[in-house]
C-alpha positions as CSV (number, residue, x, y, z in Angstrom):
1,X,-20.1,5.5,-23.1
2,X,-17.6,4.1,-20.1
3,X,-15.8,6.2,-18.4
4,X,-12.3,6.0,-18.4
5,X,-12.4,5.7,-15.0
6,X,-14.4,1.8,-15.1
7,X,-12.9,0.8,-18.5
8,X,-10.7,-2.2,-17.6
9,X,-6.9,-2.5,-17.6
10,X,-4.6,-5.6,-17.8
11,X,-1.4,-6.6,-15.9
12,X,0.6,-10.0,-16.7
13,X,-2.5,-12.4,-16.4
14,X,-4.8,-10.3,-14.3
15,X,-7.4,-7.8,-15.4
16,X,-8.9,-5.6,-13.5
17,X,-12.3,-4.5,-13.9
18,X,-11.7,-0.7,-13.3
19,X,-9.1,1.9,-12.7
20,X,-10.3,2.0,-8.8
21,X,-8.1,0.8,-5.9
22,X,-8.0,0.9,-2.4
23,X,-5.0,2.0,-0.6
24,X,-3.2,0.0,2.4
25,X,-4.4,1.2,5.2
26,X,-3.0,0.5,8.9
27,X,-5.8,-0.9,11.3
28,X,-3.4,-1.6,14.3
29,X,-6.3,-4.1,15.2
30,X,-4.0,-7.4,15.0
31,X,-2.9,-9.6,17.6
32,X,0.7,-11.3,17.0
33,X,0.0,-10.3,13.4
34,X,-2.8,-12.3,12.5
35,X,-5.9,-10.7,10.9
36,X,-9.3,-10.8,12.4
37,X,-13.3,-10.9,11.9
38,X,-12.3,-6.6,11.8
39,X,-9.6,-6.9,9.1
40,X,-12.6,-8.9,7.4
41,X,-15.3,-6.9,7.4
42,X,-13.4,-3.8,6.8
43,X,-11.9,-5.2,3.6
44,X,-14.8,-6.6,1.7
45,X,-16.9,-3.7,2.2
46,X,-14.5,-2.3,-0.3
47,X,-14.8,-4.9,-2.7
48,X,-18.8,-4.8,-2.3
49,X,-18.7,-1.3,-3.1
50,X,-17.0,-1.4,-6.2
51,X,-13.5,-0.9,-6.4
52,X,-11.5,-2.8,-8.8
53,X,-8.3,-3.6,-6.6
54,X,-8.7,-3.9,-2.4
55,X,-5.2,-4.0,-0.9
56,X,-4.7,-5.2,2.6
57,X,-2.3,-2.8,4.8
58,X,1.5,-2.6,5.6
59,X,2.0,-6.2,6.2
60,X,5.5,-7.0,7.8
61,X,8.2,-9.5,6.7
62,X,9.5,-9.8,9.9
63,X,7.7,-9.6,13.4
64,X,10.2,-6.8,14.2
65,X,9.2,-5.0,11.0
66,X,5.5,-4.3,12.1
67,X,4.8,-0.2,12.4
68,X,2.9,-0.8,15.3
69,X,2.1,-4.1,17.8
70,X,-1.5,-4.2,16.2
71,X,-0.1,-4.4,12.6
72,X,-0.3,-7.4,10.4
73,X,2.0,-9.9,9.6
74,X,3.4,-13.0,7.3
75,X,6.3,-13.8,8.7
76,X,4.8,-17.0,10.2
77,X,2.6,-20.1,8.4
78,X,-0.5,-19.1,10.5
79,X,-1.2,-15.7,9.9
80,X,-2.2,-16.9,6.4
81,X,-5.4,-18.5,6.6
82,X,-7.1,-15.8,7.7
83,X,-6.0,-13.5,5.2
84,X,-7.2,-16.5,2.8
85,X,-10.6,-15.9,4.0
86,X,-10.4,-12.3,3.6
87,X,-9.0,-13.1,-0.4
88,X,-12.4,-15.3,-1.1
89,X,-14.3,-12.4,0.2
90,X,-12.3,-10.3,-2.2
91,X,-12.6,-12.1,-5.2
92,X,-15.8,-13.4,-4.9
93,X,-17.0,-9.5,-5.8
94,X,-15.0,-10.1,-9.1
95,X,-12.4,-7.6,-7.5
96,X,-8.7,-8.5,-7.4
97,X,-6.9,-8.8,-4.0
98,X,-3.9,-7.1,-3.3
99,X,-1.9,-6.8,0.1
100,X,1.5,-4.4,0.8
101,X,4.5,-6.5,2.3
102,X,6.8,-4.1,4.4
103,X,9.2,-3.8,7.1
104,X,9.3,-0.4,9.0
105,X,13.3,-0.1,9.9
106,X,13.5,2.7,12.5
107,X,10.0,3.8,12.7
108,X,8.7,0.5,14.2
109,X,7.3,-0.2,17.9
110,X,5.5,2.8,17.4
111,X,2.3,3.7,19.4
112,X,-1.1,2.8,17.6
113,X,-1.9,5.5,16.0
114,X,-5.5,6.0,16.8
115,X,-4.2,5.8,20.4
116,X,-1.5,8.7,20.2
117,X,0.8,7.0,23.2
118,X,1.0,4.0,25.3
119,X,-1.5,4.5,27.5
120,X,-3.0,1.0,27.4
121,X,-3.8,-0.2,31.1
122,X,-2.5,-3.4,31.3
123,X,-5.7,-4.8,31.1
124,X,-6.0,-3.8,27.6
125,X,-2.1,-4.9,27.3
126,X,-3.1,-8.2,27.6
127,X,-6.2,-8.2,25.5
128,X,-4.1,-6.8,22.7
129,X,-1.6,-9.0,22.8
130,X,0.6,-5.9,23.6
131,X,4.4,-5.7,22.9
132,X,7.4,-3.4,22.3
133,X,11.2,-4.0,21.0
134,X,13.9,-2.2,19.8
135,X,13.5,-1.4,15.9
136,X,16.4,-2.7,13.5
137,X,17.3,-0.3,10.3
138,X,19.8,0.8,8.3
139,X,21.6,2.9,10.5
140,X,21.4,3.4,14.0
141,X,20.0,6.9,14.3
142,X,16.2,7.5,15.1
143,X,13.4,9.1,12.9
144,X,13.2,12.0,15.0
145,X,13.4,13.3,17.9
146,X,10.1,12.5,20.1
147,X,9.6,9.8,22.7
148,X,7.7,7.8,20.7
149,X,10.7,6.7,18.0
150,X,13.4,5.0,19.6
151,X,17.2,4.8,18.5
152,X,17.1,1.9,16.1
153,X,19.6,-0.8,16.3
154,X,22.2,-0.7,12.6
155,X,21.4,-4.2,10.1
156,X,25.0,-6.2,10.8
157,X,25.7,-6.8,7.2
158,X,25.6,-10.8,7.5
159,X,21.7,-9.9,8.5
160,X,20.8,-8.6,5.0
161,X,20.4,-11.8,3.2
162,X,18.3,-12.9,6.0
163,X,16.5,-9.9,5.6
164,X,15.8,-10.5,1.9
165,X,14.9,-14.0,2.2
166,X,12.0,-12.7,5.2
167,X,10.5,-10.4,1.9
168,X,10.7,-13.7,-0.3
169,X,9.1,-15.9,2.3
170,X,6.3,-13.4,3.3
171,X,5.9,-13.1,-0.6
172,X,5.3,-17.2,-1.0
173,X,2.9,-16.9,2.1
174,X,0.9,-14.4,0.4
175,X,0.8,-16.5,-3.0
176,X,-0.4,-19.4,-0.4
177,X,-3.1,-17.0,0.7
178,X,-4.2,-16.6,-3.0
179,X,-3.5,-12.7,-3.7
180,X,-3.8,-11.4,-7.1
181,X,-1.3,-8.9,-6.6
182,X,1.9,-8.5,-4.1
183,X,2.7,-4.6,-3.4
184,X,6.8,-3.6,-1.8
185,X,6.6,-1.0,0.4
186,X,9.0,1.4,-0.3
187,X,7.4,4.9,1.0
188,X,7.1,7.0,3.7
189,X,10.4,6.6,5.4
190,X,9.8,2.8,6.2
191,X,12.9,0.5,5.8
192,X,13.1,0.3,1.8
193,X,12.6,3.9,1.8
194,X,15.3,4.6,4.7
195,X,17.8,2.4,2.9
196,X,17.2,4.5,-0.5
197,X,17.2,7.9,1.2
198,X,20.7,9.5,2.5
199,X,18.4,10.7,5.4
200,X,18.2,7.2,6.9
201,X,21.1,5.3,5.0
202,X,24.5,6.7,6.8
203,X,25.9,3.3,6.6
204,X,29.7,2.9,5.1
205,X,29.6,-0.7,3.3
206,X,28.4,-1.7,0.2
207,X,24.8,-0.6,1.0
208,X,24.9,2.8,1.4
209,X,26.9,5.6,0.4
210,X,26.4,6.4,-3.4
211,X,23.0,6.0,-5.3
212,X,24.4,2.6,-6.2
213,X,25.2,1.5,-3.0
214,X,21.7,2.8,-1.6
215,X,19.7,1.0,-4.0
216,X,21.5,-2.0,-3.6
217,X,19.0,-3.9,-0.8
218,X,15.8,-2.9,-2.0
219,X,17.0,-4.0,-6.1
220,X,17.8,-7.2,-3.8
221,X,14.3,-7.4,-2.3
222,X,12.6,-6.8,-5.4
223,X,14.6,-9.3,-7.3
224,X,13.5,-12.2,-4.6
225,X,10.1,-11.1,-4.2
226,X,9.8,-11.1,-7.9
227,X,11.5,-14.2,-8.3
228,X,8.8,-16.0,-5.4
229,X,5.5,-14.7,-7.2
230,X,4.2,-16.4,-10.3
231,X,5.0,-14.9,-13.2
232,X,1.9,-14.2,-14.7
233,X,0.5,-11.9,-11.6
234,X,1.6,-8.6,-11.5
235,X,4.5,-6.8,-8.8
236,X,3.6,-3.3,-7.7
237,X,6.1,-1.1,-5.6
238,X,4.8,1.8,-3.4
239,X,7.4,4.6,-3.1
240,X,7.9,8.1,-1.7
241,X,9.0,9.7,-5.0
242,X,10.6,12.0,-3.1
243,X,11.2,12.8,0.0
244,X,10.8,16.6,0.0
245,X,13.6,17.5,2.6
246,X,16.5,19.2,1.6
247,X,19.1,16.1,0.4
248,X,16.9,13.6,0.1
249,X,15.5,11.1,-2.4
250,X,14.2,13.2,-5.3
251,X,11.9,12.9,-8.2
252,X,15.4,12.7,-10.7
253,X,16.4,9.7,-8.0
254,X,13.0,8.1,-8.6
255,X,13.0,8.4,-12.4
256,X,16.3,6.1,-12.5
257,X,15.2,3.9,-9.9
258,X,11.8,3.5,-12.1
259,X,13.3,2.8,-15.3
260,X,15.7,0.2,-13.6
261,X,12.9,-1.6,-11.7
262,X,10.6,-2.0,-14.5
263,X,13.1,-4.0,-16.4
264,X,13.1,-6.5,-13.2
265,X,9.8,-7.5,-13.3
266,X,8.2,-4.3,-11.3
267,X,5.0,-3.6,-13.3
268,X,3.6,-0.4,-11.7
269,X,4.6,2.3,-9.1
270,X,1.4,3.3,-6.6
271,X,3.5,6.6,-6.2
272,X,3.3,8.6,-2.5
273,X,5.7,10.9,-1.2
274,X,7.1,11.9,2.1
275,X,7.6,10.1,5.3
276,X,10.8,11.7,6.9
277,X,11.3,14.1,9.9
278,X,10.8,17.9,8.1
279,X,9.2,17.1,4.4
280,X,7.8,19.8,2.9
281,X,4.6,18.9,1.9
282,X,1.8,21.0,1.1
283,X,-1.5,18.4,1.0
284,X,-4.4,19.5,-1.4
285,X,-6.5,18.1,-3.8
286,X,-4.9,15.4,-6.1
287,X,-1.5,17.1,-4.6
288,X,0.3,13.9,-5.2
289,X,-0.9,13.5,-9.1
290,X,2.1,15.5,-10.8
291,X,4.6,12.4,-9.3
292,X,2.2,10.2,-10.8
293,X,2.7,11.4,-14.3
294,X,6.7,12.3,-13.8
295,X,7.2,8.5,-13.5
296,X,4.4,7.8,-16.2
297,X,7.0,9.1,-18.4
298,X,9.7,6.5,-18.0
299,X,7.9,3.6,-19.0
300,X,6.4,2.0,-16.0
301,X,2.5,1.6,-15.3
302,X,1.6,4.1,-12.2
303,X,-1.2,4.8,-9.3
304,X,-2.2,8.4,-8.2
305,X,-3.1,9.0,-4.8
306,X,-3.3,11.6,-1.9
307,X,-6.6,13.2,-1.4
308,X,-8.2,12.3,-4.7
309,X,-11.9,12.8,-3.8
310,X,-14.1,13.7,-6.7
311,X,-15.3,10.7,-10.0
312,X,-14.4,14.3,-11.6
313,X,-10.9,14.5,-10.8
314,X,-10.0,10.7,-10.7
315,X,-11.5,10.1,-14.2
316,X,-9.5,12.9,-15.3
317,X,-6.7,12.0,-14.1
318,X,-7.0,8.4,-16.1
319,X,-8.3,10.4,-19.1
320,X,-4.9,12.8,-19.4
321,X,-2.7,10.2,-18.8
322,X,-1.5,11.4,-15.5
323,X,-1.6,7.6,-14.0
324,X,-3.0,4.1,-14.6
325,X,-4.8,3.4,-11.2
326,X,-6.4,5.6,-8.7
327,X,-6.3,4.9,-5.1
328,X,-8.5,6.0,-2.4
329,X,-7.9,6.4,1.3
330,X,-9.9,8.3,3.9
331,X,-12.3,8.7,0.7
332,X,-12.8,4.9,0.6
333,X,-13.1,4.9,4.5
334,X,-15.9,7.9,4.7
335,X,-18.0,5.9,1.4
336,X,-17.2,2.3,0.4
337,X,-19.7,2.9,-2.3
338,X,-17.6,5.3,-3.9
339,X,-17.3,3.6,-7.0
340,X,-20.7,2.9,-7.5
341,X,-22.0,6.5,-6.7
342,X,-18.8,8.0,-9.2
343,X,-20.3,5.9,-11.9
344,X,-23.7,6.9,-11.3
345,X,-21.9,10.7,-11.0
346,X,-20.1,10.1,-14.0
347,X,-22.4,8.0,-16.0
348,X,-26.4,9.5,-15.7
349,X,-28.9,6.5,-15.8
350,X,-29.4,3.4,-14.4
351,X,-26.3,2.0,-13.2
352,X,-27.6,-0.3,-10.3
353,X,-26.8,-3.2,-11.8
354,X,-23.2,-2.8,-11.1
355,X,-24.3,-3.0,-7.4
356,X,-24.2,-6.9,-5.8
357,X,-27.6,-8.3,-6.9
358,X,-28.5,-8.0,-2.9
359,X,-28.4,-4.5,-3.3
360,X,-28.8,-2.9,-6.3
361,X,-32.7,-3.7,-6.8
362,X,-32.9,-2.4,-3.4
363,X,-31.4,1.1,-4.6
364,X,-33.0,1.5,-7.6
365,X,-36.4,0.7,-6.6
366,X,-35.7,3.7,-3.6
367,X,-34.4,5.7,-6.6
368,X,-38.0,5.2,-8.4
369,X,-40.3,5.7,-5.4
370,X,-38.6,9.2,-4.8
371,X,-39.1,10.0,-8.6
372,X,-34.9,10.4,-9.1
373,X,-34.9,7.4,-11.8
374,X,-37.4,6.3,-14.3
């Protein structure tokens, strides 16, 4: 009997072949924003190992918008044949590809974060194609205090429908570059997520202010990046369901946003939490699960994540109706096989032919020399 973990699900036109994803995850390995024989091999290892969806990282709108200078980018017509390549890779494992378009407001021109400063020598500044600038947001008041987030300069409000428009273009680029699925960031205190949130949105024009007022650009985002992708393949929206600081976005805030974006062509929320100066977050096991199933409740398709680590607990998860998806980090980084071995966990017996053809006779036939499969 299947698990519910690998039975299939269906969004618009596209079925995936599991419940299994793989979340965005920042390399800061790009130069100028274009992906690289890195970006490639860390992606389809994913897709060889199993998991249903693989979604590229944070991928900025705008050059301006990148977290980092290493970050990716489709804000120009040439970063997108290389992701092309890294779609074929994708696919060609029967997996769907997926990629996060973004724009980090306030908390861009950041450090890499495997780095922990700027300390390149400028050797390595020129190898890495390194640059810096002063980020753009909402409102001109910095993430926090520390050295390495800068004072942000405030959106002009003639800039906004440029802004949009960047999200729509970097949407038709990604269509170009054949993804399956197109993901908004709106989490973790990135620009979406600081124009929702009163912590970042202090402006006093139509965008900020009252809930309406607040949710006013990224309902304009959405509505263009929905209105640039093909029908028939689904929109996903990451979000910080709440922020978990004192006045900020809450789950009650996220509920009515959910129920509003679903009727605009949003088809499921991958739902995080977090991202500003002072959240009060406690991580544990499937610790992000609960906002899962709060915005399961309105409606809208959704994605656990946050330190979901046994087949155990993500198949449960899918079984009680907690969430739709289940995505995988660190786990995914420290086994790319995850899938295959949480099937074989989940499922005794011989499951090897769910491995590429290259492997999986390899793997069974170990299996039967050490006596663990007859």
């Amino acid at each position: 009997m299947t698990s519910p973990l690998f039975l299939p699900i269906t969004f618009r036109d596209l079925t995936l072949k599991n419940r299994l994803a793989v979340s965005p995850m920042c390399q800061y390995s790009a130069r100028h924003g274009v992906a690289n024989d890195w970006h490639f091999a860390h992606l389809s290892r994913f897709a060889i190992g199993g998991f249903g969806t693989v979604m590229v990282e944070a991928t900025a709108a705008t050059a301006e918008g990148r977290i980092t200078y290493g970050c990716l980018g489709l804000w120009d017509d040439a970063q997108i044949a290389p992701l092309a390549r890294i779609v074929d890779a994708i696919k060609s494992q029967g997996t769907a590809a997926a990629i996060q378009i973004g724009h980090a407001g306030r908390k861009a021109s950041t450090p890499l974060w495997w780095r922990g400063s700027f300390n390149e020598t400028d050797e390595e500044r020129r190898e890495a194609a390194f640059e810096h600038w002063q980020p753009v947001a909402p409102s001109a008041v910095a993430h926090m205090n520390h050295p390495d987030y800068q004072t942000p300069r405030a959106f002009e409000l003639g800039e906004l429908s440029g802004l949009v428009s960047s999200f729509a273009q970097a949407t038709l680029r990604a269509e170009r570059a054949g993804f399956d699925i197109v993901e908004i960031h709106a989490a973790h205190g990135y620009l979406l997520n600081q124009f929702l949130s009163p912590l970042g949105n202090r402006r006093t024009d139509a965008y900020g202010g009252s809930f309406d007022n607040r949710t006013r650009l990224p309902l304009e985002v959405i509505q263009a990046m929905r209105a640039a992708w093909p029908m028939g393949k689904p929109l996903f929206m990451r979000m910080s369901v709440q922020d978990a600081v004192d006045g900020g976005w809450s789950v009650e805030d996220s509920k009515v946003f959910a129920r509003i974006v679903r009727q605009m062509g949003v088809d499921l929320i991958d739902c995080s939490s977090g991202g500003f100066d002072g959240a009060k977050l406690v991580p544990g096991p499937c610790f992000q699960a609960p906002l899962a199933r709060a915005l399961r409740e309105t409606g809208i398709a959704t994605m656990a994540v946050g330190l979901i680590t046994t087949p155990d607990e993500a198949n449960e998860l899918i079984q009680d109706g907690s969430a739709d998806l289940i995505a995988l980090g660190r786990t995914a980084l420290d086994d790319p096989n995850w899938p295959l071995h949480a099937r074989a966990a989940l499922e005794p017996g011989d499951t090897y032919d769910l491995w590429p053809r290259q492997a999986g006779f390899a793997v069974r036939n170990r299996e039967r020399a050490l006596g663990r499969l007859r």
